[in-house]
C-alpha positions in Angstrom: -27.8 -24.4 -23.5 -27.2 -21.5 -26.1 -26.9 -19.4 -22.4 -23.9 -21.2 -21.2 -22.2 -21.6 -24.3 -22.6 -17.8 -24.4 -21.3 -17.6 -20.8 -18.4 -19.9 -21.4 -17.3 -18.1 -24.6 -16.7 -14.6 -22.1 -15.5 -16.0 -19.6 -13.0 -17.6 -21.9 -12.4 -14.2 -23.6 -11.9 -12.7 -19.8 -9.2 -14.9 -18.6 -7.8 -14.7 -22.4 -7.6 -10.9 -21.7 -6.4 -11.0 -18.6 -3.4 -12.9 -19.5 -2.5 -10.7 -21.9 -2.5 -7.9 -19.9 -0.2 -10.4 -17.5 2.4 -10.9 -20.7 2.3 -7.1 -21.3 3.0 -6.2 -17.6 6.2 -8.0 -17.7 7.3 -7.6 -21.1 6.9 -3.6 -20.1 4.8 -2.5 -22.9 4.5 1.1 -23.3 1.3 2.6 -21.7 -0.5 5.8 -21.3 -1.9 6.0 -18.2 -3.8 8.9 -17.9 -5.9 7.3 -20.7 -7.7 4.2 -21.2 -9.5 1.6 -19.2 -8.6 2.2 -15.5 -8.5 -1.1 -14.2 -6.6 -2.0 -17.1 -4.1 0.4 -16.2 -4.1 -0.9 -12.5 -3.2 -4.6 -13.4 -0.6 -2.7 -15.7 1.5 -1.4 -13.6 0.7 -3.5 -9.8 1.3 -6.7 -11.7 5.3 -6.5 -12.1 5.2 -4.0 -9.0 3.6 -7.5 -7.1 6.1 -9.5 -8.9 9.0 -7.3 -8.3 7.6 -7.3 -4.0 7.4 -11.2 -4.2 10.8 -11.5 -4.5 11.8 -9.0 -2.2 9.6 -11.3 0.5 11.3 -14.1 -1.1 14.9 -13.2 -0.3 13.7 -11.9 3.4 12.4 -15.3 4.1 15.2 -17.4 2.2 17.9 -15.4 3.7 16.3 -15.7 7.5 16.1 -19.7 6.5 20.0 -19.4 5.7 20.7 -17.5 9.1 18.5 -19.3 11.2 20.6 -22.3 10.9 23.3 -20.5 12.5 21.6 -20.1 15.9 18.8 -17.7 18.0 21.9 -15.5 18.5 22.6 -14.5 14.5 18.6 -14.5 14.2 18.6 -12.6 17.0 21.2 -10.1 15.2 19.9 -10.0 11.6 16.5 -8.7 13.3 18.5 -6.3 15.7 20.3 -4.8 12.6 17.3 -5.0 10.5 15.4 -2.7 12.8 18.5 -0.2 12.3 18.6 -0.9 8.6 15.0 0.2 8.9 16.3 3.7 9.2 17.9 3.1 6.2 14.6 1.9 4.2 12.6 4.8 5.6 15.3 6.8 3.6 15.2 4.8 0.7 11.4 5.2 0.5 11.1 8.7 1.3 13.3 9.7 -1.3 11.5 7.3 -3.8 8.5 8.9 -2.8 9.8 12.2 -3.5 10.7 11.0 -6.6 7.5 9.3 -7.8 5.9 12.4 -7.3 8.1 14.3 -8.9 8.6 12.4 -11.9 4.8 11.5 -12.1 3.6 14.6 -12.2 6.1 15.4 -15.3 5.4 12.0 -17.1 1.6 13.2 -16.3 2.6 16.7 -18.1 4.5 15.1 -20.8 7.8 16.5 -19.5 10.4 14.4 -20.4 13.2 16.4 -20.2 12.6 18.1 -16.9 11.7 14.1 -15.7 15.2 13.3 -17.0 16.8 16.4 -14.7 14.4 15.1 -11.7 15.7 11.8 -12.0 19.7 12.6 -11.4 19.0 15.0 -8.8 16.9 12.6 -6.6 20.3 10.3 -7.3 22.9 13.2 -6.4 20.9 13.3 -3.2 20.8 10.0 -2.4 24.8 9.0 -3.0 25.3 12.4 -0.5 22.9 11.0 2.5 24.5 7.2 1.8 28.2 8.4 2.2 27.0 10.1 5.6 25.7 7.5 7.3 28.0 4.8 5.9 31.1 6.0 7.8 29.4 6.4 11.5 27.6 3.1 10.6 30.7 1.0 10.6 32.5 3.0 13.5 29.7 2.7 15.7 28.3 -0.7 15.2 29.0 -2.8 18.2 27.9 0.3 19.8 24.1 0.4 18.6 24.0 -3.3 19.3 24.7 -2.7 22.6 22.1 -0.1 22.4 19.4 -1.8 21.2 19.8 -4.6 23.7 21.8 -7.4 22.4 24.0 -9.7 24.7 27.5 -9.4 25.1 27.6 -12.1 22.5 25.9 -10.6 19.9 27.8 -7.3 19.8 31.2 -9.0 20.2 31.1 -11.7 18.0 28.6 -10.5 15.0 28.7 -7.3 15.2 30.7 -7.2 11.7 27.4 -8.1 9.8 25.6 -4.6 11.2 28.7 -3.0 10.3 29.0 -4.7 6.4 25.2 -3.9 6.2 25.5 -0.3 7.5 28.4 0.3 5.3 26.6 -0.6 2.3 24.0 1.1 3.0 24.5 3.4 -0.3 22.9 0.0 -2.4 20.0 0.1 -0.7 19.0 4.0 -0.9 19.8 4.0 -4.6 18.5 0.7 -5.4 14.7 2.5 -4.1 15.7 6.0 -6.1 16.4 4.1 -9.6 13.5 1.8 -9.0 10.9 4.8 -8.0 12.6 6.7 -11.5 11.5 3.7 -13.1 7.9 3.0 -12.0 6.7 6.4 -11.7 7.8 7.0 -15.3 5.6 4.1 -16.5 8.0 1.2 -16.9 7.4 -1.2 -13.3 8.4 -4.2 -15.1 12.2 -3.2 -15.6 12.0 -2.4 -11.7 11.1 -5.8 -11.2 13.4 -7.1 -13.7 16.4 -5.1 -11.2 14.9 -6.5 -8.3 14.7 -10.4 -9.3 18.6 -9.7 -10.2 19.7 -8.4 -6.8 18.0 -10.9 -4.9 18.6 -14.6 -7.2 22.0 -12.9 -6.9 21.9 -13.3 -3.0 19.7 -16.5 -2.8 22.9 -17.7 -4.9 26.1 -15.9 -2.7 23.6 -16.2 0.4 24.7 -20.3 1.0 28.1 -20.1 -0.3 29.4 -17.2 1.7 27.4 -18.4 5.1 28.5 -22.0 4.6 31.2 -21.9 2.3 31.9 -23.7 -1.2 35.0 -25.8 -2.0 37.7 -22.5 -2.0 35.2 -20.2 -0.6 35.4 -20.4 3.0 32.6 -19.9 5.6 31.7 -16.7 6.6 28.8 -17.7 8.7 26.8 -14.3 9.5 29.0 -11.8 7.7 28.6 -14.3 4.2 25.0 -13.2 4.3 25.6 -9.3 4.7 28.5 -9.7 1.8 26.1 -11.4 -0.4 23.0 -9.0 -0.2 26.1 -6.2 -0.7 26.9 -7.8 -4.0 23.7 -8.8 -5.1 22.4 -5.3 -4.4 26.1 -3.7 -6.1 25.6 -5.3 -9.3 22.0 -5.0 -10.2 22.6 -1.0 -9.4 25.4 -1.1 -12.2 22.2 -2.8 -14.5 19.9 0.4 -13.5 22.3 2.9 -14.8 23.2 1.2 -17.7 19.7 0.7 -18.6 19.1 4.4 -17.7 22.0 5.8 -20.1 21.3 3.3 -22.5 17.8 1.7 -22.6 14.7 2.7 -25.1 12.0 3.9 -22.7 11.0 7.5 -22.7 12.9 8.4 -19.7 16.4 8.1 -20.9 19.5 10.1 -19.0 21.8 11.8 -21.3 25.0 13.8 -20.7 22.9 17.3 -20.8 21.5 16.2 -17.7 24.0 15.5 -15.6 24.5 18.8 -13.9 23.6 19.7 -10.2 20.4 21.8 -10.4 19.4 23.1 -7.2 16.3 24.1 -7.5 14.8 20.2 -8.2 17.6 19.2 -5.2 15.8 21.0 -3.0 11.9 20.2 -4.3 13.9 16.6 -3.8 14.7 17.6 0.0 11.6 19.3 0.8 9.5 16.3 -0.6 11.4 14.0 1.1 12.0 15.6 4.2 8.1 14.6 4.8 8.3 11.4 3.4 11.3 10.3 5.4 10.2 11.8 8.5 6.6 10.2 8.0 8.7 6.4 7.7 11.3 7.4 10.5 8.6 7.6 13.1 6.9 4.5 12.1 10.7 2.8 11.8 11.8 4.7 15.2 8.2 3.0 16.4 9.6 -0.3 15.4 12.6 0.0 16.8 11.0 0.6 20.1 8.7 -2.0 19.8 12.1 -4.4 19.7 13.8 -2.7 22.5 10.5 -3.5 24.1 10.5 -7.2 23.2 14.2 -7.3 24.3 13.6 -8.1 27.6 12.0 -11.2 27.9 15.4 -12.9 25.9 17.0 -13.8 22.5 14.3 -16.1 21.8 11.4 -13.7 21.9 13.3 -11.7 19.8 14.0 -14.2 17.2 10.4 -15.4 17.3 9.6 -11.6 16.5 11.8 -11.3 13.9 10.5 -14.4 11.8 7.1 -13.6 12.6 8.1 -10.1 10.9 9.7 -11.3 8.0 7.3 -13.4 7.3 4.5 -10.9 7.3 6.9 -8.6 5.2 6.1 -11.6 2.4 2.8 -10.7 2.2 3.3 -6.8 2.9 5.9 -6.3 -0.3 3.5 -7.5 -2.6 0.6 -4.8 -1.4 3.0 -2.1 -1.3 3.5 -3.0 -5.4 -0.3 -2.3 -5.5 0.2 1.0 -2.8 2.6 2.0 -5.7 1.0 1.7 -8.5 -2.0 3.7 -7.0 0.7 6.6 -5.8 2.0 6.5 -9.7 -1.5 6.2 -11.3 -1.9 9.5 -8.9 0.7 11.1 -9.7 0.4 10.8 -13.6 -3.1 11.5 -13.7 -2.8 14.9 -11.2 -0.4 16.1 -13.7 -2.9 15.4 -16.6 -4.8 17.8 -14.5 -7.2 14.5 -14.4 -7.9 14.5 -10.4 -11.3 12.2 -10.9 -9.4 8.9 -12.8 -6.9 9.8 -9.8 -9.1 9.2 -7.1 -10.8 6.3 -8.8 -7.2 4.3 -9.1 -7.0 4.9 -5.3 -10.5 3.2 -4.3 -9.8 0.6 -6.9 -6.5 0.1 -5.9 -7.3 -0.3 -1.9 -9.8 -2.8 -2.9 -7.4 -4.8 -4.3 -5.4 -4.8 -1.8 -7.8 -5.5 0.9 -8.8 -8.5 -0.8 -5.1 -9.6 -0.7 -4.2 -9.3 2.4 -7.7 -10.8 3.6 -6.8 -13.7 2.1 -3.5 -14.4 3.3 -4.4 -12.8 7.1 -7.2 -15.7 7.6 -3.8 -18.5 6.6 -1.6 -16.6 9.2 -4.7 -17.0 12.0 -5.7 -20.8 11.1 -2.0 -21.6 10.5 1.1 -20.0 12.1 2.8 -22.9 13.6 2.7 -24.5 10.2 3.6 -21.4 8.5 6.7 -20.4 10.8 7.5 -24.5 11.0 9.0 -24.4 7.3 11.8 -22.0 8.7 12.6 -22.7 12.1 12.8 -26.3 14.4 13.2 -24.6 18.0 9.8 -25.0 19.7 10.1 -22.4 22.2 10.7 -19.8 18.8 7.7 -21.2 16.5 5.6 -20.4 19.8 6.7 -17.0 20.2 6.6 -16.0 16.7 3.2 -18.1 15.7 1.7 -15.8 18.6 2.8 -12.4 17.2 2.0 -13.6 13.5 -1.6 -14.8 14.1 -2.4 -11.5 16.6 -0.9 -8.7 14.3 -2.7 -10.5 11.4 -6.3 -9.4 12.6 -5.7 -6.1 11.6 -4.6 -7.2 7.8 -7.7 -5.8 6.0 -7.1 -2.3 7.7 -4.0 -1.9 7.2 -4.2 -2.9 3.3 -6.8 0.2 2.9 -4.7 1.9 4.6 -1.4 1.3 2.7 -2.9 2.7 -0.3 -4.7 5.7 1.1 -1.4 6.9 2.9 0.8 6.2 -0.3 -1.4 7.8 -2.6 -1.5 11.1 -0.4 2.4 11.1 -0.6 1.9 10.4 -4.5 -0.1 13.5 -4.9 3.0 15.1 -3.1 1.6 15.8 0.2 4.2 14.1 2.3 3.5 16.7 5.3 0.1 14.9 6.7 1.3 11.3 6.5 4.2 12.6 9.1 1.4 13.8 11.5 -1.4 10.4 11.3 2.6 8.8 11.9 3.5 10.9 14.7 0.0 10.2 16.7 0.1 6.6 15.7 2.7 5.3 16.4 4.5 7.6 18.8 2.0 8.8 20.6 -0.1 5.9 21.0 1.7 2.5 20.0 4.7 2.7 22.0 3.1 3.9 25.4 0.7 1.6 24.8 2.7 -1.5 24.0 5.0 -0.9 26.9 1.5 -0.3 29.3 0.2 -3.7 28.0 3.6 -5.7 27.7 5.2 -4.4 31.2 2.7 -3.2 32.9 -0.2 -5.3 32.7 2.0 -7.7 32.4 0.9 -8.9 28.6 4.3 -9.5 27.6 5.2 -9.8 24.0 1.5 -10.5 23.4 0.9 -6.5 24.3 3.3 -5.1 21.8 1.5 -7.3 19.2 -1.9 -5.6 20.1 -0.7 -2.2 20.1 0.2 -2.8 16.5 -2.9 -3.8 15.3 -4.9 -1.0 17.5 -2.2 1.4 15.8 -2.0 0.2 12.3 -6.3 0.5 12.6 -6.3 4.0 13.7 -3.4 5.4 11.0 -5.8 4.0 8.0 -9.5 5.5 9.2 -7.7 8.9 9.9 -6.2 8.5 6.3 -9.3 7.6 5.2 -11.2 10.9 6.6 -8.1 12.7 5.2 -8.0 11.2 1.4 -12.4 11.9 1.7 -11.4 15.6 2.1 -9.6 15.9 -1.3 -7.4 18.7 -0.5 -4.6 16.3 -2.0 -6.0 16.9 -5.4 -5.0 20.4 -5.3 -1.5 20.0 -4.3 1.2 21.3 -6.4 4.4 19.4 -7.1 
């Protein structure tokens, strides 16, 4: 009896514990992470990182529950732009990565000033590559729709939200900078705090511009690129304020707002990998659609739920991938290379265990799942078949999320790029067309080139990160 009592009083000091690391997480208590209790400093900084995902998966599933009652055709358009916007992202995160390593390494060193000077360089950047793909971007929308398969419907009549979405493009590239300046100098929960404002922002704007509201008339399709424009626009204004103005050790002042080229180009050359490395795998994905094109607007919008919906589950385990890359980072500059490799092992269990969990619900139930969003039959069946096939490969790719995003945290962005290149260029998009065209497979083959894909990039990362040669990498 005495046993059990003594078992019940840990395990109710364990879950005590565990919540308070919970409240701390989000509160964004200050943290050293290149001392203490590892695991401690996992939950730490991957618990708002989760959060700060969970919303992001959120807003992609609310806002393709918006669209979808529209038609297939502006479904069919949100996932044709997203795969262009996925350009875009690679950007974003490539130049966050950059920056996490950067400012990791100095937070790791106990550089604050030169993490200061890191910081508005990886921003200076970032405002210069928007601008240039903004104004080619609106010009040429109706014309990359046409490219990338639409109908004659879709690039005549909608082709205003790729252009709004292209336009604004600057939102999303600074919204991953600030974030990454943010995280990587210890504080994840005021990037999750910036994140839950830019998308409750558009859940809000998202039915009210589609649909319209009393004055407000509707916008139908271009509503929903206006909202995520402002949603994203205002919580930016909320990162630099908090950045000139907030209380954590990474603060911006007027010293450091000259042009210094000498990080702008550590900036480039670390995210000239990092981009490149998300540009192949993006480019993959947008040749995975062009694939899909052809057998109709319904196959495509099945795709394109089935996507977003496994983005839900993907967001959150990149917050984990993150945390790992920062805890890599940190600790490399504490010239602590052993607690650094531990965070990653630790971390890709995690995440393994995560998306596990949520792959066997995707398998068992994928009508069910894809039922809460759409009511066409002929769409549930097309997605539910991509969602349950590409979520076989789940526990693979969550070790390998981690692996590759801890290499580019030690600020080796080059190998990523080359596992990416052989992956997905080499192999995925011959063999997806092979299997969907040629044998005849259909959609059903790109699905299974993604997983075989996806499989191969993480045990190649895995023989890479065993090496260790990213321990000795100098940022």
């Amino acid at each position: 009896m005495s046993q059990l009592t003594d078992i019940s009083k840990i395990n109710r000091h364990s879950f005590k514990a565990f919540i308070n690391i919970i409240k701390q997480s989000i509160s964004g208590t200050e943290y050293d992470y290149t001392n203490g209790s590892l695991p401690r400093a996992i939950l730490l900084l991957s618990i708002p990182m989760v959060l700060e995902m969970v919303m992001e998966s959120v807003f992609a599933i609310v806002d393709i529950y918006f669209v979808s009652r529209l038609g297939p055709e502006a479904v069919a358009t949100v996932g044709l732009t997203e795969s262009l916007i996925n350009i875009i992202y690679a950007l974003g995160v490539g130049f966050s990565i950059a920056t996490t390593a950067l400012i990791s390494r100095r937070i790791g060193e106990k550089n604050h000033e030169k993490a200061a000077i890191s910081a508005v360089q990886a921003i200076i950047t970032g405002i210069v590559v928007s601008v240039l793909i903004a104004v080619p971007g609106i010009i040429f929308s109706k014309d990359l729709l046409k490219l990338m398969g639409a109908s004659a419907a879709i690039y005549n009549e909608m082709h205003m939200y790729t252009a709004i979405m292209l336009g604004s493009n600057i939102t999303i590239i600074l919204l991953f900078i600030i974030n990454a300046v943010f995280r990587s100098s210890g504080y994840p929960a005021i990037s999750m705090r910036v994140l839950w404002i830019a998308n409750l922002l558009n859940l809000v704007l998202d039915p009210i511009l589609i649909f319209g509201l009393g004055p407000i008339p509707a916008l139908g399709l271009e509503g929903a690129a206006i909202a995520t424009t402002i949603g994203r626009g205002l919580a930016i204004i909320y990162q630099v304020y908090l950045l000139a103005n907030g209380k954590q050790r990474l603060r911006i002042l007027r010293r450091h707002l000259l042009i210094n080229w000498q990080i702008i180009l550590s900036v480039f050359r670390l995210s000239t990998g990092a981009v490149t490395q998300h540009l192949v795998s993006t480019l993959s994905w947008i040749g995975l659609v062009r694939i899909i094109a052809e057998f109709g607007s319904e196959v495509i919008a099945g795709y394109t739920i089935a996507i977003r919906v496994i983005i839900f589950v993907i967001l959150p385990s990149l917050g984990i991938s993150n945390a790992a890359a920062t805890l890599v980072g940190q600790n490399l500059g504490a010239k602590q290379p052993f607690r650094a490799e531990r965070s990653v092992w630790l971390a890709g269990k995690l995440n393994m265990l995560l998306l596990g969990v949520i792959g066997i619900l995707f398998i068992v139930l994928p009508e069910t799942i894809l039922g809460l969003f759409l009511s066409e039959t002929s769409v549930i069946s097309s997605g539910s078949t991509g969602l349950q096939i590409i979520s076989f490969g789940f526990v693979m790719y969550g070790l390998g999320m981690v692996l590759v995003e801890s290499i580019n945290g030690a600020g080796d962005t080059a190998t990523p790029v080359k596992i990416n290149i052989l992956c997905f260029w080499i192999i995925e998009i011959p063999l997806a067309y092979m299997l969907a065209i040629y044998f005849g497979m259909q959609e059903k083959g790109v699905y299974y080139s993604i997983i075989i894909a996806e499989s191969l990039m993480t045990l190649m990362a895995l023989a890479i990160f065993k090496r260790g040669k990213w321990k000795l990498k100098q940022v």
